[in-house]
C-alpha atoms as a printed R data frame, in Angstrom:
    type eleno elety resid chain resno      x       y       z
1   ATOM     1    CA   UNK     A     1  1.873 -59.867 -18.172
2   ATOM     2    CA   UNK     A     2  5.226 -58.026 -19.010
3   ATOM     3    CA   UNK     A     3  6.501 -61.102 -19.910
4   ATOM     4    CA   UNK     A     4  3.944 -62.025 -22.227
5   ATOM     5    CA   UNK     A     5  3.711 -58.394 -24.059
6   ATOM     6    CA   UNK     A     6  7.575 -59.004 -24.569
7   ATOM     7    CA   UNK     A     7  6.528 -62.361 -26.463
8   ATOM     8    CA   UNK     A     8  4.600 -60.476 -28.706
9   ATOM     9    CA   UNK     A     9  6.931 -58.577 -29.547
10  ATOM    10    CA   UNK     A    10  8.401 -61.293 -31.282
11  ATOM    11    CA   UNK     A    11  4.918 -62.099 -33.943
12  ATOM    12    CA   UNK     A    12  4.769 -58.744 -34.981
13  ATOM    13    CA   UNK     A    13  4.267 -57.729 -38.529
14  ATOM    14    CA   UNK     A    14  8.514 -57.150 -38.865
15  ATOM    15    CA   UNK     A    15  8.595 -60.991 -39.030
16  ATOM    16    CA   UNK     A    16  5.663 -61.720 -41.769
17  ATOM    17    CA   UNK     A    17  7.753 -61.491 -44.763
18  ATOM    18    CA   UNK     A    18 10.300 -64.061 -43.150
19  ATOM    19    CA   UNK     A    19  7.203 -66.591 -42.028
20  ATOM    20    CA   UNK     A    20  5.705 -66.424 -45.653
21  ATOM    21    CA   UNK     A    21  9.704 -66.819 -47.279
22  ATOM    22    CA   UNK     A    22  9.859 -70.396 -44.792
23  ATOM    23    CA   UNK     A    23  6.307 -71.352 -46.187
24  ATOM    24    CA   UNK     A    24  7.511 -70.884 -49.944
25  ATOM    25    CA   UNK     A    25 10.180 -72.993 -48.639
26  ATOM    26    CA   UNK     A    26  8.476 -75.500 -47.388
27  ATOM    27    CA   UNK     A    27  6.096 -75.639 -50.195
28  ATOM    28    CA   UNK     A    28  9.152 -76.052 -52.659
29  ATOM    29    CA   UNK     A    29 10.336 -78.781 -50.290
30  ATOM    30    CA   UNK     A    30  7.082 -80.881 -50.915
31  ATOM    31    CA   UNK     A    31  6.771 -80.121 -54.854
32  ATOM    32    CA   UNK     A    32  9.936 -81.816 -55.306
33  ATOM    33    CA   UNK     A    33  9.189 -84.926 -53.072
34  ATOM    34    CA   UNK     A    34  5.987 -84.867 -56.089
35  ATOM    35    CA   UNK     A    35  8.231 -84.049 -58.416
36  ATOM    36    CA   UNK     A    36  7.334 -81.186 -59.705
37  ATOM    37    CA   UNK     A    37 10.684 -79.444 -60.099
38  ATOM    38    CA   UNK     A    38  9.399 -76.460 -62.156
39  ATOM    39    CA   UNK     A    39  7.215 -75.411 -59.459
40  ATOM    40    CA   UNK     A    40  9.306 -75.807 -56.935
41  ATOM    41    CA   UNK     A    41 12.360 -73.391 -58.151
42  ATOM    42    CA   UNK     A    42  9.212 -70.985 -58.732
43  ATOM    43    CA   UNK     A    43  8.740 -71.192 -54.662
44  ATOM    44    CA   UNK     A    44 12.522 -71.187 -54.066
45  ATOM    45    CA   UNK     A    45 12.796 -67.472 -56.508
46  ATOM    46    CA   UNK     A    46  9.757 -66.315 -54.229
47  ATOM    47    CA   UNK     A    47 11.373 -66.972 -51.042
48  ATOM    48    CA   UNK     A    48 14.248 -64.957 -52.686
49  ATOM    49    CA   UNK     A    49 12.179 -61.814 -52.905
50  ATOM    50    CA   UNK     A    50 10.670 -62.708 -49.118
51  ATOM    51    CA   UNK     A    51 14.409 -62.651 -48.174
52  ATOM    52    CA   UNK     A    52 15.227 -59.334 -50.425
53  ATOM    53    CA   UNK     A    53 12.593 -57.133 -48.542
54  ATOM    54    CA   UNK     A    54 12.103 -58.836 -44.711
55  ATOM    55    CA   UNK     A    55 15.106 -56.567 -43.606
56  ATOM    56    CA   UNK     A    56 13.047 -53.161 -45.275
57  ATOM    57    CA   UNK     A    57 10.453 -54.139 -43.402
58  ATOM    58    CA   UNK     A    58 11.672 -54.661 -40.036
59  ATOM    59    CA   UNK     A    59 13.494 -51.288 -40.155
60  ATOM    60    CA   UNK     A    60 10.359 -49.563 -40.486
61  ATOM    61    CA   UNK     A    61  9.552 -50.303 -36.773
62  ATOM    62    CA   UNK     A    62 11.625 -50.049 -33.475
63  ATOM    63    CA   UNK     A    63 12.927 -52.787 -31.662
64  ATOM    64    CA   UNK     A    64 14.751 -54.160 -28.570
65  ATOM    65    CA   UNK     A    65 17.707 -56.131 -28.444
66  ATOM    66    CA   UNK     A    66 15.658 -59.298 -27.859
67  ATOM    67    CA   UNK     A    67 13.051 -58.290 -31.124
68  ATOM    68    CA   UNK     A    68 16.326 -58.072 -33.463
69  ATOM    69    CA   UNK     A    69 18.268 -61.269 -31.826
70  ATOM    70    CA   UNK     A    70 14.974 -63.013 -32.648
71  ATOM    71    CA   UNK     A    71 14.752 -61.511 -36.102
72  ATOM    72    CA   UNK     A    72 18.279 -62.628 -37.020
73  ATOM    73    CA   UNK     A    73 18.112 -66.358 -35.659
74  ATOM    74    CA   UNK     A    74 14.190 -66.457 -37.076
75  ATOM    75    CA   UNK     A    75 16.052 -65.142 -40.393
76  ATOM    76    CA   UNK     A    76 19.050 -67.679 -40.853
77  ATOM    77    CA   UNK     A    77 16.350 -70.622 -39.655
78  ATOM    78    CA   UNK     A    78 14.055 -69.527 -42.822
79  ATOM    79    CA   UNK     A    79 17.401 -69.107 -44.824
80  ATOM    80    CA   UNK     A    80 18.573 -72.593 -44.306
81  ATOM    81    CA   UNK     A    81 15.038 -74.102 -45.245
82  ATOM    82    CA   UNK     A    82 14.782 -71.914 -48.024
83  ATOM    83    CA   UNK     A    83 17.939 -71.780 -49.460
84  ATOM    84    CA   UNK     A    84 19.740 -74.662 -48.055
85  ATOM    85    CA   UNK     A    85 17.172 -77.768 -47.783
86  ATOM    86    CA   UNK     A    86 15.288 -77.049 -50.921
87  ATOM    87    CA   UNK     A    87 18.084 -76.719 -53.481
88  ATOM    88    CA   UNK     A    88 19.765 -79.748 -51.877
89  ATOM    89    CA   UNK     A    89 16.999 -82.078 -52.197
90  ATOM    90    CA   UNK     A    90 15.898 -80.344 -55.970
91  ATOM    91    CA   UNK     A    91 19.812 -81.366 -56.635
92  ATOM    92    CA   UNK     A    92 19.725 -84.580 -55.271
93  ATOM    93    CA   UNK     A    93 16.415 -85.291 -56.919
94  ATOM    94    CA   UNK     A    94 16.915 -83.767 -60.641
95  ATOM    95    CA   UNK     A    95 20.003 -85.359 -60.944
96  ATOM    96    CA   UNK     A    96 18.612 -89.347 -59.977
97  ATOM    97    CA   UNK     A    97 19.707 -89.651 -56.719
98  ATOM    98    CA   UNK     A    98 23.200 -90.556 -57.227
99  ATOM    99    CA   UNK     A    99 26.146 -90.880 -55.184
100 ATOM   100    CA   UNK     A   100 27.856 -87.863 -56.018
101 ATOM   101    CA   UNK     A   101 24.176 -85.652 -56.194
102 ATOM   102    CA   UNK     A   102 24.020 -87.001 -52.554
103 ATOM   103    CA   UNK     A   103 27.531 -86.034 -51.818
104 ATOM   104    CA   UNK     A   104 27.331 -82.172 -53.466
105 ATOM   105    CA   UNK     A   105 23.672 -81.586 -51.655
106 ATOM   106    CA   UNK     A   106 25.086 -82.645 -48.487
107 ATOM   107    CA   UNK     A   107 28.152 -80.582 -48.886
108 ATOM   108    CA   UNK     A   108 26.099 -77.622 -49.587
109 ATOM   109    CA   UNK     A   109 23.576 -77.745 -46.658
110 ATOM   110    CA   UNK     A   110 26.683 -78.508 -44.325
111 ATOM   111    CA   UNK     A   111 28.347 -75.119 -45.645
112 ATOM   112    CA   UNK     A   112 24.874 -73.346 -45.474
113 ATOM   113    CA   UNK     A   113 24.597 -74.673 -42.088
114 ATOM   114    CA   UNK     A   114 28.261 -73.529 -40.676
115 ATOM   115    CA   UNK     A   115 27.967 -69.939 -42.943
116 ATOM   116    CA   UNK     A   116 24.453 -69.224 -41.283
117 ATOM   117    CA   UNK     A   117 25.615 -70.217 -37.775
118 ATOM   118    CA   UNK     A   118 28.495 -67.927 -38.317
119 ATOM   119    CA   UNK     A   119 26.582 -64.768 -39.560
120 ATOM   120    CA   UNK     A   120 24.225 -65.429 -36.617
121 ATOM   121    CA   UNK     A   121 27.582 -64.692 -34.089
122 ATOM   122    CA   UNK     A   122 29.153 -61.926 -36.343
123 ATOM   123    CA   UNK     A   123 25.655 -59.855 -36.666
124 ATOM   124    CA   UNK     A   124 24.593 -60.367 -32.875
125 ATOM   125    CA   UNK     A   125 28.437 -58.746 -32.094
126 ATOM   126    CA   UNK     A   126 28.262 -55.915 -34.945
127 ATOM   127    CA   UNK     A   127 24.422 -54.781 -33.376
128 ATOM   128    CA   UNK     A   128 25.361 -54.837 -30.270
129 ATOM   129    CA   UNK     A   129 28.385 -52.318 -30.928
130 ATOM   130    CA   UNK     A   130 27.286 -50.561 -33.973
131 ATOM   131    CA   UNK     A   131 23.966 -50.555 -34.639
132 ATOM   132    CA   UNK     A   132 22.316 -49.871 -38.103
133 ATOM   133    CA   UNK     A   133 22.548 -51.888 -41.179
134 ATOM   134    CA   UNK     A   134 25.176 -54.011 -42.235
135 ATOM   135    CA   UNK     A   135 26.990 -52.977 -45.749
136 ATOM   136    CA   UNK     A   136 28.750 -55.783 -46.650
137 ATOM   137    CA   UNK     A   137 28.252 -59.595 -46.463
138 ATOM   138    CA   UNK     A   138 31.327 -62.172 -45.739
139 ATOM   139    CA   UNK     A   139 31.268 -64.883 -47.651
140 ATOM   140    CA   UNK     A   140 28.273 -65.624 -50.268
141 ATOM   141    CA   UNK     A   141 24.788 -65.036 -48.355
142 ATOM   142    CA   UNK     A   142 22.948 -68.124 -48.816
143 ATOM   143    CA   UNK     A   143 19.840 -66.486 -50.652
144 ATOM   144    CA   UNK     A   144 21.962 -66.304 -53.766
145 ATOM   145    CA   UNK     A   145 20.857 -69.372 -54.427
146 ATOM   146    CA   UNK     A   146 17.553 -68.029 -55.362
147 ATOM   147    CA   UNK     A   147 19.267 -66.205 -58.314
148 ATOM   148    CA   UNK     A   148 21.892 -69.164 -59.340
149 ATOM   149    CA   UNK     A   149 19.835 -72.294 -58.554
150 ATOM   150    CA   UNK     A   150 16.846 -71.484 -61.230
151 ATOM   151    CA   UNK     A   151 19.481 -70.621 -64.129
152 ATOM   152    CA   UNK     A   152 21.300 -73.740 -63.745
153 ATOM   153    CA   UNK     A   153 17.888 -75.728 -63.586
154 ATOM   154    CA   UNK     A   154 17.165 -74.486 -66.744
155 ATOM   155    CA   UNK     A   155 20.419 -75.222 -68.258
156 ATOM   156    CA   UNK     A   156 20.104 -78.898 -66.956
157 ATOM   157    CA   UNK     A   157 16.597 -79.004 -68.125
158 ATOM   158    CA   UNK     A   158 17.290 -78.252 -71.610
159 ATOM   159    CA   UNK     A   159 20.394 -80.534 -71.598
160 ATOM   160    CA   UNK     A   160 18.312 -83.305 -69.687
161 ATOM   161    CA   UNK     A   161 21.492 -83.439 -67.450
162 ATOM   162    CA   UNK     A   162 22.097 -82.688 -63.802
163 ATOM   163    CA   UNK     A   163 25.425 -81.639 -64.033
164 ATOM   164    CA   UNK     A   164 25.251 -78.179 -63.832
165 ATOM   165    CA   UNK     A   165 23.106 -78.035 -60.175
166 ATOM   166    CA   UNK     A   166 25.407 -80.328 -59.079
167 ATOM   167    CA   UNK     A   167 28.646 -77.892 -59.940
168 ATOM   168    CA   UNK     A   168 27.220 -74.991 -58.624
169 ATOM   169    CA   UNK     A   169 26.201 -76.330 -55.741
170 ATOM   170    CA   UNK     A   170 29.756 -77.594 -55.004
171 ATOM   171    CA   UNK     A   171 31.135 -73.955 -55.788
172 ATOM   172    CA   UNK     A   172 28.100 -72.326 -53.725
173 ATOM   173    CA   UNK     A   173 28.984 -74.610 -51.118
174 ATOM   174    CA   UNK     A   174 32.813 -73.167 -50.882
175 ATOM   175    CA   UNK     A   175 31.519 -69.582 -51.732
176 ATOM   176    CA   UNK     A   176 29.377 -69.913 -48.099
177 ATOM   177    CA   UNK     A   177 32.715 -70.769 -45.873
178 ATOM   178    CA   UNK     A   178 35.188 -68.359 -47.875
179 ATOM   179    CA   UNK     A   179 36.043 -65.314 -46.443
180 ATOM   180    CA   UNK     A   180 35.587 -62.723 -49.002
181 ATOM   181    CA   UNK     A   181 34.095 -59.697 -48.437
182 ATOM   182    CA   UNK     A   182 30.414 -58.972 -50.927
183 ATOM   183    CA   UNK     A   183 29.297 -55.211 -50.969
184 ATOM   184    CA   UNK     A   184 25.794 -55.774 -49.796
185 ATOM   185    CA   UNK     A   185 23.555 -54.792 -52.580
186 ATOM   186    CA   UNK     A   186 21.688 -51.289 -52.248
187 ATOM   187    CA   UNK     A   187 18.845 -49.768 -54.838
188 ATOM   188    CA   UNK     A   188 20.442 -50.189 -57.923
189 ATOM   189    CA   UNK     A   189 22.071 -54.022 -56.927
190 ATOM   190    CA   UNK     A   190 18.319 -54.358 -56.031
191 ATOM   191    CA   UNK     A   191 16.714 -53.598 -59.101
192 ATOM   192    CA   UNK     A   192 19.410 -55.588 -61.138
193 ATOM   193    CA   UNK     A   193 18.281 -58.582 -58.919
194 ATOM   194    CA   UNK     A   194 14.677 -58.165 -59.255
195 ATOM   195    CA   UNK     A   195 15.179 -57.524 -63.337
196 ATOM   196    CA   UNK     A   196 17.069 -60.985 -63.563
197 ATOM   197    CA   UNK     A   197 14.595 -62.924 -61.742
198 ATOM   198    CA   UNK     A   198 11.536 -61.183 -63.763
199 ATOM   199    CA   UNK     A   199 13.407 -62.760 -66.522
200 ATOM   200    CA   UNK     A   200 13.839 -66.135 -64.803
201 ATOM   201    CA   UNK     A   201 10.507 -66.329 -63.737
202 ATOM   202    CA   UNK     A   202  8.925 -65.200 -66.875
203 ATOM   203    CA   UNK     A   203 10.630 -68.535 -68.456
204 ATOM   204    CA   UNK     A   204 10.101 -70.513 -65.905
205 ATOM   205    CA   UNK     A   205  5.990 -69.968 -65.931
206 ATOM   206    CA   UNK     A   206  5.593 -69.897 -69.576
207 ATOM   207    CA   UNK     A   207  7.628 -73.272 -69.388
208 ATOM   208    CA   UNK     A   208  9.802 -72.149 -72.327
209 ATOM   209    CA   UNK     A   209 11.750 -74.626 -73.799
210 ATOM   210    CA   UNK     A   210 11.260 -76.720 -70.404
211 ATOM   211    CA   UNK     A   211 10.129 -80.344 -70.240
212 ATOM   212    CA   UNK     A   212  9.186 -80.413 -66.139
């Protein structure tokens, strides 16, 4: 019985925003398999904002060490769906499933992969002896690519070329393994964030000057 009220521990409503970020995800995942690219970035920019406020939310209740170990490899699982699958494959597909697409999607998840791994260590250690919340990131956090990924699709859109996902994926993909140091963003980083992807998204649902 102790066991089991432990387990629950882990479904509790700290984790929603994470669950619905992975669903997003996923849904992204399967609009570009239909090829409905314009949809899909839509779902990856929502699984951004999933991402932006899951840590607000789980602060708001107290947990044990299991609860946050299970938050932050439940976290980085979601991230790599998110934010390493479903720009990948978007990539790969946009820009006609070439060689080099192939090579620069696989590059990125690979980097995504290692980078997310690595936080997982790094944040288990820094809880354990310091508690709190983190200030500053190493390397680019993954979930940037809900603020770069959509910009550059609508740059290749409007030049009908892939080019430009493929290039920033590349340079996303070295950002991940690099290690510089990113302030983490607070309020005001926040509301920049949320003010560029208003923007983004506003274009992106009126479909303004996009073909897809």
């Amino acid at each position: 019985m102790e066991e089991r009220k432990k387990l629950c521990g882990y479904y509790n409503y700290t984790v929603i925003l994470t669950y619905l970020g992975m669903l997003m995800g996923f849904t992204g995942i399967v609009l570009v398999t239909e090829g409905k690219y314009r949809e899909a970035v839509i779902c990856l920019m929502v699984s951004g904002i999933c991402d932006m406020f899951d840590g607000t939310v789980a602060a708001t209740k107290k947990r044990d060490l299991r609860e946050k170990k299970f938050g932050i490899q439940i976290d980085s699982l979601s991230d790599l769906i998110c934010f390493g699958i479903l720009p990948a494959l978007l990539t790969y597909s946009i820009s006609g499933k070439t060689y080099f697409s192939f090579l620069a999607a696989a590059l990125y998840v690979l980097c995504a992969l290692v980078r997310l791994a690595y936080f997982n260590v790094m944040e288990e250690e820094r809880q354990e002896k310091e508690g709190g919340r983190r200030t500053w990131y190493l390397g680019l956090p993954v979930t940037a690519a809900a603020l770069f990924v959509p910009v550059c699709y609508m740059m290749d859109n409007k030049l009908a070329y892939g080019g430009t996902l493929q290039a920033a994926l590349v340079m996303m993909a070295a950002a991940f393994v690099l290690p510089f140091k990113i302030k983490k963003p607070y309020l005001t980083g926040k509301i920049g964030i949320i003010f560029t992807g208003v923007i983004e998204f506003v274009i992106l649902l009126l479909g303004l000057g996009l073909e897809v």
